[in-house]
DRENVO-333209 format. One record per residue: residue in three letters; x, y, z of N, C-alpha, C, O in turn. Coordinates in steps of 0.05 Angstrom, whole numbers, plus 5000, padded with zeros to 4 digits. Each point is the difference from the previous one (the first is absolute). Layout:
AlaXYZXYZXYZXYZ/...
***
This chain:
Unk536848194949499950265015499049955028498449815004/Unk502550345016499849945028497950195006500250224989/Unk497549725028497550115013500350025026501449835012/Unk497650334999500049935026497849845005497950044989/Unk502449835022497149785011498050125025497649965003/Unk504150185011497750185027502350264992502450005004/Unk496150184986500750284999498850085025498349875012/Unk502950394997499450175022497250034997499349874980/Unk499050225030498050195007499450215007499750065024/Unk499850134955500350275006497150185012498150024985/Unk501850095038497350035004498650264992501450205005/Unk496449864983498750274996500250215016499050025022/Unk502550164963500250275019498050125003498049954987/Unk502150255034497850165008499150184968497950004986/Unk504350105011499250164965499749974983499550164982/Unk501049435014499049884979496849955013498250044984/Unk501349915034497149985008498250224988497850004989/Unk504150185019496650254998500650024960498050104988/Unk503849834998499450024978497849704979498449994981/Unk502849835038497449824991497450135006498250024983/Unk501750065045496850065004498950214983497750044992/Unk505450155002498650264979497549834978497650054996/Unk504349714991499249864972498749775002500049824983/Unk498450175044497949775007500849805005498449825006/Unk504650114993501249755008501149905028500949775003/Unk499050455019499349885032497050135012499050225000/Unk500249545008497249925009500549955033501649825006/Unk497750275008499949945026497849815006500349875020/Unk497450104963497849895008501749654988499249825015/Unk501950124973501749694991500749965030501550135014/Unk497249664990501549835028502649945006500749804989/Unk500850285023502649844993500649755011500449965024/Unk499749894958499049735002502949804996500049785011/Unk501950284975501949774988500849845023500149764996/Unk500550365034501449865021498349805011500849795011/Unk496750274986497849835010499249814980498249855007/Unk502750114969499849774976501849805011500049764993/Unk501850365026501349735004499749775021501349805004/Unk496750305007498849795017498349784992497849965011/Unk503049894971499049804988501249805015502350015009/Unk495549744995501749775013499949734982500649775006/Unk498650334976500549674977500550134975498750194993/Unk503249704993500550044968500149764977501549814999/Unk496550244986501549734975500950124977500250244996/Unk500449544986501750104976497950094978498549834990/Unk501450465001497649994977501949984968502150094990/Unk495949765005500049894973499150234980498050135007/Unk502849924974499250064973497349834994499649765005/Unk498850424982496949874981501749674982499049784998/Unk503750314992500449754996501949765008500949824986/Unk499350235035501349785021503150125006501449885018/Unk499450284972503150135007499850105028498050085012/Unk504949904998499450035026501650264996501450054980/Unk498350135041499850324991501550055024500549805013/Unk500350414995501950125021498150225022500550225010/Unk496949604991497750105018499449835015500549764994/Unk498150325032499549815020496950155000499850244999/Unk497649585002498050175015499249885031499849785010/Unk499750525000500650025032497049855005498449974982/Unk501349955045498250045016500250105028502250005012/Unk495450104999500250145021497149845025498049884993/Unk503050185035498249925011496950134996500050244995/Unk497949655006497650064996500050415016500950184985/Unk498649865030500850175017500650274990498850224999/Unk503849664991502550274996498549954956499350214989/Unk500549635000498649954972497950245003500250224988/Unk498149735028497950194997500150415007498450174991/Unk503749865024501650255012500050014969498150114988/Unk504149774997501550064970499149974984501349984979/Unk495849985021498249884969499150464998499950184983/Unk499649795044498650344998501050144990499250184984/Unk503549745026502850174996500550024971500550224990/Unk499449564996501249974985498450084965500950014977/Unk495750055037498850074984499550224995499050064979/Unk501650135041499850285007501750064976499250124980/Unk504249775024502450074986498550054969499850224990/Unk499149534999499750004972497850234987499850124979/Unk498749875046498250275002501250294985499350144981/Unk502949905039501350234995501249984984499750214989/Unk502349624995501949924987497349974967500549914978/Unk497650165029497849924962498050155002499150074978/Unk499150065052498950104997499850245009497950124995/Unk504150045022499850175017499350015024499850195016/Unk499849484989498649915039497450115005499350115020/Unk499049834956497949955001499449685004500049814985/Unk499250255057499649725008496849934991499049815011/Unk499850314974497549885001500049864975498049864997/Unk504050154982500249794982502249775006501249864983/Unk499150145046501749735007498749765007501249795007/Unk495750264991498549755020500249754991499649795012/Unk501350304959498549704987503849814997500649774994/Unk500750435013503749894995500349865032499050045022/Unk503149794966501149735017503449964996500850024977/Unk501149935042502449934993499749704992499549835017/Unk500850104957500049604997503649935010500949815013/Unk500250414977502549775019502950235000500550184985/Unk500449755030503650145002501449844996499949765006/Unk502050384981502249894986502950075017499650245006/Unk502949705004502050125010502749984974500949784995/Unk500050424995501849824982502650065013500750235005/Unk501149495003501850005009503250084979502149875000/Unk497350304990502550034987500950374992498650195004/Unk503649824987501050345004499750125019498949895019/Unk501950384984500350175018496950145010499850145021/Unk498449814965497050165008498549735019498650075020/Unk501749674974498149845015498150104992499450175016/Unk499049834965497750115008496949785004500549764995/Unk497250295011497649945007499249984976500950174984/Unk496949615003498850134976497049865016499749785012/Unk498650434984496950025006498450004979499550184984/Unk499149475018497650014978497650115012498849895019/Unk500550304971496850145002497849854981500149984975/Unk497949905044497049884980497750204994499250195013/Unk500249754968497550174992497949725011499849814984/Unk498750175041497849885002497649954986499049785000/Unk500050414989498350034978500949814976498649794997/Unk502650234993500849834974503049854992500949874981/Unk500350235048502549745000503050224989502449965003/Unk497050134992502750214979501950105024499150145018/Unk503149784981501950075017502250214984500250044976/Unk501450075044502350134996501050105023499050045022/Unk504250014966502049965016501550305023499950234990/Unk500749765026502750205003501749955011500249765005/Unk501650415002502849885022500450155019499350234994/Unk501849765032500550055022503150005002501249795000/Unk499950445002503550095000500950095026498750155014/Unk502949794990501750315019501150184982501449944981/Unk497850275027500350244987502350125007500150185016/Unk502849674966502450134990499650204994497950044988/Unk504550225018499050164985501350114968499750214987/Unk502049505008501550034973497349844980499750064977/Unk499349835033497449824985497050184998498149974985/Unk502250175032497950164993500250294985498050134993/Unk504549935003501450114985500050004961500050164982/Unk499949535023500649874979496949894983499849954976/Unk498250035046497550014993498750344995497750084997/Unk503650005004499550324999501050084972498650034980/Unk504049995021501750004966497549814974499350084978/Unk500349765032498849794979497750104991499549994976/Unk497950215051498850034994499150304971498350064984/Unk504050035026500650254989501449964975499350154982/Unk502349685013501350054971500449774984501949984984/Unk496449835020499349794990497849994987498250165007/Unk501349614967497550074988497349915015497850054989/Unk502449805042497349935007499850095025502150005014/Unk495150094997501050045032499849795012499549774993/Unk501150385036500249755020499150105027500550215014/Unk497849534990498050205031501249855027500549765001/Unk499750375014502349915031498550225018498850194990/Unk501349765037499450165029502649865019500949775001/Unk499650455012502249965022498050095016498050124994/Unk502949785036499950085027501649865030499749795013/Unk502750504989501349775018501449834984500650064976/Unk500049695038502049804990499249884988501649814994/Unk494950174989499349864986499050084973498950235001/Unk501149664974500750144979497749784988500049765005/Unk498150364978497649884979500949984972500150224988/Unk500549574998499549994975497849834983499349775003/Unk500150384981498849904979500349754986502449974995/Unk495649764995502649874985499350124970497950104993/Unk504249854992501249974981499449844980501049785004/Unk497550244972499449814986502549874972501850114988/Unk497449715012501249934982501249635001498949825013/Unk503450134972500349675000503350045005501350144984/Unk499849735038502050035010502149964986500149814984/Unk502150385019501950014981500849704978499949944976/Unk501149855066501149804985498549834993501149814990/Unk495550185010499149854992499350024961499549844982/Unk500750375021500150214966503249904986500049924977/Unk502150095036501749934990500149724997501349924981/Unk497349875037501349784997498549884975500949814987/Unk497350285009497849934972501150104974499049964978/Unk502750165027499750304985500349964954499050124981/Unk503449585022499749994977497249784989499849934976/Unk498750005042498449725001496950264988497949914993/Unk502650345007497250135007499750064959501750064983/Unk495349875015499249914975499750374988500950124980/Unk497549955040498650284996502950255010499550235006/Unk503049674993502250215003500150224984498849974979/Unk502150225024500350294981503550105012500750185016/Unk500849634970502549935007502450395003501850095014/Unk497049964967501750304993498650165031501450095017/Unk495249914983499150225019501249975024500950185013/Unk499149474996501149885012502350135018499950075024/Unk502749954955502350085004500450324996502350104999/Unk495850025000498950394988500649985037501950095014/Unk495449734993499050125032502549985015500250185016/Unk502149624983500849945018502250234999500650135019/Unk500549914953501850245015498850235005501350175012/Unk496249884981498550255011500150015041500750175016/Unk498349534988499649955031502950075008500350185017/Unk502549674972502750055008500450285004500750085022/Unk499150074957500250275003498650205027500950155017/Unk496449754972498750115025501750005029500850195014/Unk499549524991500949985027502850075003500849975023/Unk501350134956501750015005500350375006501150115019/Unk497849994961499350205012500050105017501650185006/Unk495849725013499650015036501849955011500450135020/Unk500949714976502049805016498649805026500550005024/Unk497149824956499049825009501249714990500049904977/Unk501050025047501349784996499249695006497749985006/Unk503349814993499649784998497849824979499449775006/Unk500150304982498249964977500049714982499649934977/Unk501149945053499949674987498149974988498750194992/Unk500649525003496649984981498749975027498350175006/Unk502049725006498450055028498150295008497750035006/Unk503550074993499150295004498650224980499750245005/Unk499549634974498350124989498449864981500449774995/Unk497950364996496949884986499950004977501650184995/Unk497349714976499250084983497850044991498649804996/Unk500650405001496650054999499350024968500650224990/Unk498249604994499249904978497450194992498049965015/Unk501650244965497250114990500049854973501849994983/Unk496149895017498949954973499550274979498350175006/Unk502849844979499950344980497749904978499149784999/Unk500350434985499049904970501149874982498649934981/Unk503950025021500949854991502449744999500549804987/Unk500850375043502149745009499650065034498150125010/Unk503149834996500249915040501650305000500550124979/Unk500049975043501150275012501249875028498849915019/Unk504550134978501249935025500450235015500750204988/Unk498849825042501750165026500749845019498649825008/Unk503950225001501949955010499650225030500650245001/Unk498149535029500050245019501049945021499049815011/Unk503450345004500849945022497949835025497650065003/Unk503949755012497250015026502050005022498950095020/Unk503149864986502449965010500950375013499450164981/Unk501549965037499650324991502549915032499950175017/Unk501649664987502250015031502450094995501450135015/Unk499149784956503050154989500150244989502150014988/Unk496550235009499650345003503350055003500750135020/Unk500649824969502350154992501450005028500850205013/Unk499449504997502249955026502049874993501649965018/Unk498949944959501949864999502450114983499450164982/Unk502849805021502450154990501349924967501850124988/Unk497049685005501049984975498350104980497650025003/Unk503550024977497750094979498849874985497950074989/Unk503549685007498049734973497849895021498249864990/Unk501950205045497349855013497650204986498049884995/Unk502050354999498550124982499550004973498950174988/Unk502049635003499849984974498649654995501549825003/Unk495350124991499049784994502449814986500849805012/Unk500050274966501549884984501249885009499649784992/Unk502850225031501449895006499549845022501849975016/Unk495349884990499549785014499149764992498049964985/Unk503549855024500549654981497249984990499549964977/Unk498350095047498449854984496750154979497849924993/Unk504350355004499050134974501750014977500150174982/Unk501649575023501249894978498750054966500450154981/Unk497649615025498449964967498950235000499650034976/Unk499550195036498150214991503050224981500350094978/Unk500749915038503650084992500549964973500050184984/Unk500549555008500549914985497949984972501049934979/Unk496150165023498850114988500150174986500250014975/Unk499750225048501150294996502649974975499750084977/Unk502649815032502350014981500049924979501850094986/Unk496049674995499349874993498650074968500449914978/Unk497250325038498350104994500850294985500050044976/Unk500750205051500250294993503449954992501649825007/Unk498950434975502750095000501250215022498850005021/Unk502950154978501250125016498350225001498750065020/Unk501350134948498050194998497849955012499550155019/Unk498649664975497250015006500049935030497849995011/Unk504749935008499249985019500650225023499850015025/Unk501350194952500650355007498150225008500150165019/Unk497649774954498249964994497350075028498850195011/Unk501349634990498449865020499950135033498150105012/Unk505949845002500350185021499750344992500450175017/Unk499049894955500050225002497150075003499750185017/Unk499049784977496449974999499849975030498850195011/Unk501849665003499649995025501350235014498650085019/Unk503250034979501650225018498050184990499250165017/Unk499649864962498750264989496949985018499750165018/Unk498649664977498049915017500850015033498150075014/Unk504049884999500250105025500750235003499750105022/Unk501450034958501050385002497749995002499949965024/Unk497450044968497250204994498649885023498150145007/Unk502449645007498849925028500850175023498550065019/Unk504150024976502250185022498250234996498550075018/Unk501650064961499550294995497350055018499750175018/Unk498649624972496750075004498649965031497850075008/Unk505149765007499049995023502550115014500949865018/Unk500550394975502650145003500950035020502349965010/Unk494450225003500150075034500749735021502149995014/Unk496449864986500849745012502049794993501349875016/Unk498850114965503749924997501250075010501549835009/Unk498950465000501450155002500649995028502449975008/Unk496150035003498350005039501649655011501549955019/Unk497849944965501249665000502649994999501549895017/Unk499150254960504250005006500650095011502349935007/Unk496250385008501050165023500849875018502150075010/Unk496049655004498849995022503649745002501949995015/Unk497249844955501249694990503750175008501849885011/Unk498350294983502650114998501150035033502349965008/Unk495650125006501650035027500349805012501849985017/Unk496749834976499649725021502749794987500649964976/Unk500849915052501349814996498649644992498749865015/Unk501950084960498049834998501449624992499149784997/Unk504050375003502049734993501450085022499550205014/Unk502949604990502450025013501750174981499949994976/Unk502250215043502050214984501849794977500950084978/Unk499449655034502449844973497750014972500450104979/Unk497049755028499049924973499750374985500850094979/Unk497750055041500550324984502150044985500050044976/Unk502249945043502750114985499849774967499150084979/Unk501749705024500249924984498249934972500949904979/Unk495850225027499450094978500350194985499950014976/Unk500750205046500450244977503450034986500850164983/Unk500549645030502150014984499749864979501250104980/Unk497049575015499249884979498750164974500350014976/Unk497950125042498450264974501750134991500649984976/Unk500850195040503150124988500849954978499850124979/Unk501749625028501649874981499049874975501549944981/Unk495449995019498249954978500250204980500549964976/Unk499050295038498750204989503050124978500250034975/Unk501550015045501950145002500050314998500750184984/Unk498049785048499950375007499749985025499249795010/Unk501550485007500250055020497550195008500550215012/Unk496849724981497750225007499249755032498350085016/Unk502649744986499549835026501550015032499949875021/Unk501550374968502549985023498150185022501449995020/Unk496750134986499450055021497049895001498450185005/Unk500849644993498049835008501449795016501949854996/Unk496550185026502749875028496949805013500049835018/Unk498050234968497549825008498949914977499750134980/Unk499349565024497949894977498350174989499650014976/Unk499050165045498250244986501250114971499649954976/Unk502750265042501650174984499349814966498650064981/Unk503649675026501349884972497049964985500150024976/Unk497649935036497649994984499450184979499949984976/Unk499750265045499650234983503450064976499850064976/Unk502649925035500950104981500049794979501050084979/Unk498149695022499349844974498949924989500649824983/Unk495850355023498350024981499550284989498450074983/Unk503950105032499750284985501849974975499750114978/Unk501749755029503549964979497849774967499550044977/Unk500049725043498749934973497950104983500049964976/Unk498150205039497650164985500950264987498750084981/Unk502650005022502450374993499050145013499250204989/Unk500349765038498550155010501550205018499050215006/Unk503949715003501850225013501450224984501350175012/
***
């Protein structure tokens, strides 16, 4: 399947602004900072804890302009965990930046130190698309976990994301002693579903996490987006669908393996039902989101056109013929899958 490699850039409207700020998610007090991350004048290759070489560079910066962005950069995490209460920033330190040179976000990743006792953690530094923040919006709302982000301007705060990276989960995946092979393959078409739903796309193993709970009695898988650039720009319909990327092959093959047709009916149905009751309960704002998602041009007119003729013809119905925007086809295809029209 074909991606685009540099999608457009869609920028925040004035009326998507004032509705983040309604819901605490534009901050004027966030520096806007991404254009000035790039004034780094040395990069090396960072390594993984275990020697893999990774698709990150960490930056350095002259002494100077380091110290401008250490302030900067602590303020952000301030607001972004505590509400910008700077008087619990004294004891935090940036230990290092990260640039990751790959996809359409580039983004920054900023390690924050706890000086006191060494404990670090992470965030990221975006331009704030406004199909990606969109898409971090959808997730937070009708997904089973939240997700904490600040926009301001062209620069966009995320949270990281916990968990053990897709492909590093897959590439182990039949080698793992402590597996729970069925829940395993439960989560993944629950996650498929989920995102197909939204019409969150690209869902290589790259792009999402598996977050492991130890239960009372066996492990507990979730399956969580971290990836949020493909928000329903792309025109085909299997880029929305996990399943059909090579290298969620073996999790695939699990799944088929494992569940039958029924139980894996089952399953997307449990999930459509759990996101109906996410829709309902936060109705007003859904609602405000597709208003806003519906007016805004957020693909090119070919990939539009040609999704909603793919949904079309999936479906085989004509409730898509006047969704003439990504918005529109959103909403008419999580109202269509939930019964909600």
């Amino acid at each position: 399947m074909e991606i685009s490699k540099r999608k457009k850039s869609y920028p925040v409207s004035s009326e998507f602004k004032e509705y983040l700020f309604k819901y605490g998610r534009h901050q004027e007090t966030i520096p806007k900072i991404y254009s000035d991350l790039h004034r780094f004048n040395e990069a090396i290759q960072y390594e993984s804890p275990d020697g893999s070489e990774t698709n990150w560079q960490t930056v350095m910066y002259k002494p100077n302009e380091m110290a401008e962005l250490r302030s900067r950069l602590t303020s952000i995490y301030v607001n972004l965990k505590m509400g910008g209460d700077a008087q619990k920033a004294k004891h935090l330190d940036v230990e290092r930046i990260d640039f990751g040179v790959f996809g359409n976000s580039r983004p920054f990743r900023i390690r924050i130190i706890n000086r006191y006792n060494d404990n670090f953690d992470h965030y990221y530094v975006k331009v704030a698309d406004a199909s990606r923040v969109y898409g971090l919006e959808l997730e937070h709302i009708l997904s089973p976990t939240r997700i904490n982000y600040l926009v301001n301007g062209g620069t966009l705060i995320e949270e990281h994301i916990a968990g053990l990276p897709g492909n590093v989960f897959l590439k182990d995946l039949q080698k793992r002693e402590d597996l729970h092979a069925v829940r395993v393959a439960k989560e993944f078409v629950k996650f498929n579903e989920r995102c197909f739903v939204r019409l969150l796309g690209d869902m290589r193993s790259v792009n999402y996490v598996v977050d492991m709970t130890p239960d009372f009695e066996e492990v507990q898988y979730r399956v969580r987006p971290i990836d949020f650039d493909q928000q329903s720009y792309e025109g085909n319909r299997k880029i929305y669908l996990a399943q059909f990327f090579a290298d969620n092959f073996p999790i695939v093959d699990m799944v088929m393996n494992l569940l039958n047709q029924e139980t894996i009916e089952q399953y997307q149905k449990e999930e459509r039902t759990l996101i109906s009751r996410r829709y309902r309960s936060a109705e007003r704002r859904v609602g405000e989101l597709l208003d806003l998602m519906s007016k805004e041009q957020l693909s090119t007119p070919e990939k539009t056109k040609q999704l909603n003729q793919d949904l079309a013809e999936h479906y085989q119905t004509n409730i898509f013929k006047n969704a003439d925007t990504m918005g529109k086809i959103v909403r008419t295809h999580i109202e269509y899958l939930l019964g909600l029209s």
